[in-house]
C-alpha positions as CSV (number, residue, x, y, z in Angstrom):
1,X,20.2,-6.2,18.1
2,X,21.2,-9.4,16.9
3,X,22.5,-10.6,20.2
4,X,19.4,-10.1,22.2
5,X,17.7,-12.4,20.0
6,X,20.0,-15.5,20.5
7,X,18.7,-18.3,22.0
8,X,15.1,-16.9,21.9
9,X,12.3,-19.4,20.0
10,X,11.8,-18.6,16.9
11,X,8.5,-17.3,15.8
12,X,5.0,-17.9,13.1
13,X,4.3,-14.6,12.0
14,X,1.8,-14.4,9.6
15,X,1.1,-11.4,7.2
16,X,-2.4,-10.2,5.8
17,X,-2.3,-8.0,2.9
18,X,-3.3,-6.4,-0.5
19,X,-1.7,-5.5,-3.4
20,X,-2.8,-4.6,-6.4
21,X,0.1,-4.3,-8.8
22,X,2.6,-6.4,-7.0
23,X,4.8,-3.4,-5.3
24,X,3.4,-4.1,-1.6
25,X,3.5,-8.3,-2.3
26,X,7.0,-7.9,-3.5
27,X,8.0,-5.9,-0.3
28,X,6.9,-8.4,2.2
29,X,8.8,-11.0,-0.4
30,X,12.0,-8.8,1.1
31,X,10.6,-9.5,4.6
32,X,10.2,-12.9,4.2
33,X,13.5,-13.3,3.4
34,X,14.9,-11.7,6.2
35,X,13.0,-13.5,8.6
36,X,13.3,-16.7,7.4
37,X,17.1,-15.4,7.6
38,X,17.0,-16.0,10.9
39,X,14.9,-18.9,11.3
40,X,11.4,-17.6,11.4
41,X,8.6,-18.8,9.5
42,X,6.9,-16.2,7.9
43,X,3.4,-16.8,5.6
44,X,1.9,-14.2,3.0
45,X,-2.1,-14.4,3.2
46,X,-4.1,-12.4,0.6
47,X,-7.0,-11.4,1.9
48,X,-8.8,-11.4,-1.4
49,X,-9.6,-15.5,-0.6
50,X,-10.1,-14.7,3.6
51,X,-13.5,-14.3,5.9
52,X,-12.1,-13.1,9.0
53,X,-8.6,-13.0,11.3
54,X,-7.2,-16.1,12.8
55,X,-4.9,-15.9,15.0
56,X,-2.8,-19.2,14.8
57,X,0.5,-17.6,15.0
58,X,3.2,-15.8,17.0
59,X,2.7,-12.6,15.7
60,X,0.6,-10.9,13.2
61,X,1.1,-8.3,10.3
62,X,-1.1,-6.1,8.1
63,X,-0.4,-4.7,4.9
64,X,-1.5,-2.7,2.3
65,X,-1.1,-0.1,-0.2
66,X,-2.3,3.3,0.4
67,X,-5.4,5.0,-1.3
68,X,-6.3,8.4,-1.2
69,X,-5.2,8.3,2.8
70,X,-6.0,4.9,3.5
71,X,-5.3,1.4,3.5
72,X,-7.2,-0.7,0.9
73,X,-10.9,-0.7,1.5
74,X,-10.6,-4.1,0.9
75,X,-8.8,-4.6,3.7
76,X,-10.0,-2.2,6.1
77,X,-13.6,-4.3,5.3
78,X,-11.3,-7.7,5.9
79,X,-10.7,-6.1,9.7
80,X,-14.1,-4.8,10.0
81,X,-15.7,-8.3,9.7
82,X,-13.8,-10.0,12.1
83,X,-14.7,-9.9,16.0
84,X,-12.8,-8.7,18.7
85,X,-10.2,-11.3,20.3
86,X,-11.1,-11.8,24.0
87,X,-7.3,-10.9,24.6
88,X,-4.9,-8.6,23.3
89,X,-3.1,-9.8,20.5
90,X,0.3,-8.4,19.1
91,X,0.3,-6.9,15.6
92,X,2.4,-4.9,12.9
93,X,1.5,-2.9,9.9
94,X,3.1,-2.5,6.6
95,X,2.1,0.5,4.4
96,X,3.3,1.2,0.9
97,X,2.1,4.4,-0.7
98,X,4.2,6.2,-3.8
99,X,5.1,9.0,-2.2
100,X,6.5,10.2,1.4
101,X,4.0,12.4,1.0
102,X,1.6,10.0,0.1
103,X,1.4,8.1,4.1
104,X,-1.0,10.6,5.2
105,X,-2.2,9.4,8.3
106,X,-2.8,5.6,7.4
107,X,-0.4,4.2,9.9
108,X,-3.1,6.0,12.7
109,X,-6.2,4.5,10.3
110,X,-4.3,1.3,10.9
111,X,-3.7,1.3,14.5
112,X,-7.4,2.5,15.5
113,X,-8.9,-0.3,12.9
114,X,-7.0,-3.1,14.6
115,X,-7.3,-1.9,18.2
116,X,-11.1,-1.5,17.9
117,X,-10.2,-5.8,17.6
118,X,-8.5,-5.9,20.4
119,X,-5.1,-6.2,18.3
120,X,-2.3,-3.9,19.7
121,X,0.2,-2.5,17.1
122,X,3.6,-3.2,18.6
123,X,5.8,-2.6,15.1
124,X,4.7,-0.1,12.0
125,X,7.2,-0.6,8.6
126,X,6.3,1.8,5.4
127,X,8.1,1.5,2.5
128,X,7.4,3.0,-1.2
129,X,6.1,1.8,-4.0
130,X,6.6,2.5,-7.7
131,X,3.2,5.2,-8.9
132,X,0.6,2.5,-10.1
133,X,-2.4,4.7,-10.5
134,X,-3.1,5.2,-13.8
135,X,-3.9,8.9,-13.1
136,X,-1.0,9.7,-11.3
137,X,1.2,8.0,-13.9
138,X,-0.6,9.2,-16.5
139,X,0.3,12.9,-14.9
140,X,3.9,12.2,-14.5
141,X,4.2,11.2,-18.1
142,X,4.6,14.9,-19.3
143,X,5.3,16.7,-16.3
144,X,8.2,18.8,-15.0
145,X,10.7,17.9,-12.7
146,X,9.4,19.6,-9.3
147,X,6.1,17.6,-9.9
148,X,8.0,14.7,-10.6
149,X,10.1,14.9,-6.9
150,X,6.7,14.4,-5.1
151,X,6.9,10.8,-6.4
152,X,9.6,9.7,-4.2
153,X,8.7,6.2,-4.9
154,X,9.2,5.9,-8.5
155,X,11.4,3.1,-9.2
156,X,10.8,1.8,-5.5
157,X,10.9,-0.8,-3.9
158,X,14.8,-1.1,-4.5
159,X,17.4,-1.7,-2.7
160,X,17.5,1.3,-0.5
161,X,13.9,-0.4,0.7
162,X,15.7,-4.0,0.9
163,X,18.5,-2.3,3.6
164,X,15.5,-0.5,5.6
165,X,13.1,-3.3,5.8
166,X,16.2,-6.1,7.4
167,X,16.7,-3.2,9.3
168,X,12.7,-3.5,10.5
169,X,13.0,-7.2,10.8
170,X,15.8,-7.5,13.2
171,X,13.7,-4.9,15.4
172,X,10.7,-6.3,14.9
173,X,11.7,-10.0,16.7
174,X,13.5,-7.9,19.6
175,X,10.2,-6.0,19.9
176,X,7.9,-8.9,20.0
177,X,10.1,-10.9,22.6
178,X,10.1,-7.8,24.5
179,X,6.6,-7.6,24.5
180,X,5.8,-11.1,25.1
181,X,7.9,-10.9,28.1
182,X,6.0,-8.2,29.7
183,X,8.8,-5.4,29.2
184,X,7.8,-2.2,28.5
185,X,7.8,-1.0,24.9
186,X,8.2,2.1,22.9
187,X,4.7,2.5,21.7
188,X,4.3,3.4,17.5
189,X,4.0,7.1,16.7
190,X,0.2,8.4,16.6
191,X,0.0,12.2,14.9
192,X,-4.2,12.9,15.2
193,X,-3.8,15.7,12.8
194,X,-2.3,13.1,10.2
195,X,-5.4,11.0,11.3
196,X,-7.1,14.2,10.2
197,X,-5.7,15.2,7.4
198,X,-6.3,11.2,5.7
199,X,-10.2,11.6,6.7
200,X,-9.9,14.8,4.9
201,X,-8.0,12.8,1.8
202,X,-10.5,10.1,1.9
203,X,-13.3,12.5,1.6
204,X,-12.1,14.0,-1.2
205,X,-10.6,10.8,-2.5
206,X,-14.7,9.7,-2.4
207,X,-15.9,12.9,-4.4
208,X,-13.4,12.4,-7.0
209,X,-14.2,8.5,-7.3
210,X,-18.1,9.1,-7.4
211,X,-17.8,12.0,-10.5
212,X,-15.6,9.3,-12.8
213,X,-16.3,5.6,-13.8
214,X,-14.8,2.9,-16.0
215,X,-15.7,2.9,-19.3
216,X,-14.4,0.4,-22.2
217,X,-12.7,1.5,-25.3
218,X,-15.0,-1.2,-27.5
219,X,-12.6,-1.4,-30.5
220,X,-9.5,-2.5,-28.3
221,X,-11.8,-4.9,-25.9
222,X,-10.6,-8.9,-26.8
223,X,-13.3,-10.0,-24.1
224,X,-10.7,-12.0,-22.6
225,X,-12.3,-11.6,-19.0
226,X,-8.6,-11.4,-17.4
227,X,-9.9,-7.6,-15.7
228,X,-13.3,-9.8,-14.4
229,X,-10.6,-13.0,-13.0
230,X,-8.2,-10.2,-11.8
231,X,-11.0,-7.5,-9.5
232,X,-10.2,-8.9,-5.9
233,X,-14.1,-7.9,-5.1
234,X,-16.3,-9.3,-7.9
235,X,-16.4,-5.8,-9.3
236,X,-16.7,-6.6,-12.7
237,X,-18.7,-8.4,-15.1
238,X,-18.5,-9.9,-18.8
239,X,-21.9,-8.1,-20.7
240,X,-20.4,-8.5,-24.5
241,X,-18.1,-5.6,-23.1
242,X,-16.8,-5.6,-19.2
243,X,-19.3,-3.7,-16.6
244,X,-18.0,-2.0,-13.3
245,X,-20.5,-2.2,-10.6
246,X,-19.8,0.5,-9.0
247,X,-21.1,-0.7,-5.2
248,X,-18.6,-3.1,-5.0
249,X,-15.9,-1.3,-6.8
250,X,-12.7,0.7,-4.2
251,X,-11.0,2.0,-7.3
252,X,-7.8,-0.1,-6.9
253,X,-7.7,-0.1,-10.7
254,X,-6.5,-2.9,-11.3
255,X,-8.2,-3.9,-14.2
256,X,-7.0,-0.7,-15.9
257,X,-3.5,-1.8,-15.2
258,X,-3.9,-5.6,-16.2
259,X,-5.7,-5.5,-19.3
260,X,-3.2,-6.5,-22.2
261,X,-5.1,-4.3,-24.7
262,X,-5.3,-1.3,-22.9
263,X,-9.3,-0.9,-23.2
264,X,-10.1,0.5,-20.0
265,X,-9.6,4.2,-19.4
266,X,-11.6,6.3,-16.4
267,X,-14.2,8.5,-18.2
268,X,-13.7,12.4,-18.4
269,X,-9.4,11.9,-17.4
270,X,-7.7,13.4,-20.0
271,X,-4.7,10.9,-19.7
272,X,-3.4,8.0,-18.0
273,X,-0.3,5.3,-18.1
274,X,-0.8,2.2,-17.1
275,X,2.0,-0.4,-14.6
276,X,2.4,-3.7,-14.4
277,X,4.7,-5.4,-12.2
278,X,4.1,-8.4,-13.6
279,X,6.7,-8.1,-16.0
280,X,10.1,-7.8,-13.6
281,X,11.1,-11.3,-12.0
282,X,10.9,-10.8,-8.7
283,X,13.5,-13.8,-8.1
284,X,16.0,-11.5,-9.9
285,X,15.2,-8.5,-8.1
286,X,15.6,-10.2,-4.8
287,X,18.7,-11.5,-5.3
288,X,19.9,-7.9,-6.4
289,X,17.8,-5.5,-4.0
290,X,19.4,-8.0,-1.1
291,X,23.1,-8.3,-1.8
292,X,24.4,-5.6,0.4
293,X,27.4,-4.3,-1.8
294,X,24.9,-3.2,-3.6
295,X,22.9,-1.4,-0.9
296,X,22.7,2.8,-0.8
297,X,21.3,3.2,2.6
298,X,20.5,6.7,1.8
299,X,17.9,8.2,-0.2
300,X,17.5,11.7,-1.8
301,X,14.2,14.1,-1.3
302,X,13.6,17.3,-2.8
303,X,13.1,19.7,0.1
304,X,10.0,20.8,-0.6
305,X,8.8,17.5,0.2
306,X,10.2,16.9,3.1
307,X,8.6,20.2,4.0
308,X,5.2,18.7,2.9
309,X,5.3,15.4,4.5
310,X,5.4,17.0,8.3
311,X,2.2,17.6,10.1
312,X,2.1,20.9,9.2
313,X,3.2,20.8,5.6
314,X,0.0,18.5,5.2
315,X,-2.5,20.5,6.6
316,X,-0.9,22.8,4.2
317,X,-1.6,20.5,1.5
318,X,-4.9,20.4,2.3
319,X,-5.8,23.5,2.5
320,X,-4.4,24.0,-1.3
321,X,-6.4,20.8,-2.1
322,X,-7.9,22.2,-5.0
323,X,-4.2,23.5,-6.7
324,X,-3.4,19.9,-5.5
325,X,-5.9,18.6,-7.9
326,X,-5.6,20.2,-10.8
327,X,-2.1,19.3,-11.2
328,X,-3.0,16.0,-10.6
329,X,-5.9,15.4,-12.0
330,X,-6.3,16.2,-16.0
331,X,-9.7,16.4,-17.1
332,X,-11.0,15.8,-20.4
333,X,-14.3,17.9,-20.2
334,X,-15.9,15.2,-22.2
335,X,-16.6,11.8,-22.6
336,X,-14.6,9.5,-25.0
């Protein structure tokens, strides 16, 4: 692979993406590397501070973390808003849920968002990321070991993630050259009952949003306004007390994750954790997740996922949606 991609120019690529906590960021960081590596120039755009897609690269990339079946509403609204290119333009998507399981059908969400733009998905990398929501984590605290195995990305990204995403990058330059030359390329997998099964996920993933909102634990609250500075959509407001509004809100929950006091809980949960990347150095992690002695290129599942994240296994999964959610979800029965 390698090989084929001496002497060829070496390319802009420019990423888009979300991240909430830090797990997706610190992914593309690994992809960054490995590109630059090899001479590319590669540039991280958040789209928390951009209007619409400009295409002033090589080649572009999308990424996000995955909620309740999709990518970030916020980004989803970032593609949304911008017009269709006049020509076809070559893409790639990064997705970075917690679980195998957990992908649904958000690479297909993806590649039907962006070609509605005229942008044609050439490349697709996923990777896991370390359980962030406070719900889920707040699950896993207690839980047995079988519930626990659904959460193959606990601990992730690592280095296991460092060997499959040089892996990606050496591809992804072959690909695009490939492309750009007018070969013929191996088109991404598209799976509609995946694409099904996340519109089912998102539906429920709505329902479950509109029945619980923020609420402040008033005794804790410092009014430091770091949740308000933090909400990538202007979510949150400082009334004595912080204030969700609840339009705006895509229950990313970050704020629940940032705040240094721990005052914000999601009303009627019985329990939740709370993660915050912030406190690993990436720097150090980098230089550790990419020194190949260091690399295990193979990763253990439980079988009972691996049963669960095939097309079947997920319609399964939906159909036991309710099971699903108890397990998941712990409700309080009453407000705090």
């Amino acid at each position: 692979m390698n090989s084929l991609n001496k002497g060829r120019k070496k390319l802009n690529i420019k990423i888009y993406y979300f991240s909430a906590t830090g797990n997706t960021k610190y992914g593309l960081k690994l992809l960054q590397h490995y590109l630059a590596s090899k001479g590319n120039n590669c540039e991280l755009v958040s789209v928390e501070n951009e209007d619409t897609i400009r295409y002033d690269c090589d080649l572009l990339g999308f990424a996000s973390p995955v909620y309740g079946g999709y990518p970030a509403k916020i980004i989803m609204d970032f593609i949304e808003r911008t017009k269709a290119f006049t020509c076809k333009i070559p893409a790639f998507t990064v997705l970075c849920p917690c679980s195998t399981l957990g992908y649904w059908g958000s690479r297909e969400i993806f590649v039907d968002a962006l070609s509605s733009k005229n942008i044609q998905v050439i490349a697709t990398l996923g990777f896991l990321g370390n359980p962030s929501h406070p719900i889920v984590l707040g699950s896993l605290k207690n839980s047995k070991p079988v519930f626990k195995s659904f959460f193959d990305g606990i601990g992730r990204p690592n280095s296991f993630d460092a060997a499959k995403i040089k892996d990606f990058s050496e591809k992804l330059i072959s690909i695009y050259h490939d492309y750009s030359e007018g070969k013929k390329i191996k088109k991404p997998k598209y799976s509609k009952i995946k694409r099904w099964v996340s519109n089912s996920v998102r539906s429920r993933e709505i329902e479950l949003t509109n029945e619980t909102s923020l609420a402040v634990y008033k005794d804790k609250c410092v009014k430091c306004g770091l949740c308000q500075e933090e909400c990538p959509v202007g979510a949150l407001s400082l009334a004595t007390y912080p204030v969700q509004d609840r339009s705006k809100c895509f229950s990313c929950q970050k704020c629940i994750n940032i705040c240094p006091k721990h005052a914000l809980y999601i009303e009627g949960i019985a329990q939740i954790d709370y993660y915050n990347r912030k406190k690993l150095n990436d720097g150090d992690l980098l230089k550790k997740h990419t020194d190949e002695r260091m690399w295990n290129k193979r990763q253990k599942k439980s079988i009972l996922l691996c049963i669960m994240s095939t097309r079947i296994g997920m319609v399964i999964t939906m159909l036991l949606r309710d099971i699903s959610d108890k397990l998941l979800i712990q409700r309080s029965g009453s407000k705090r």
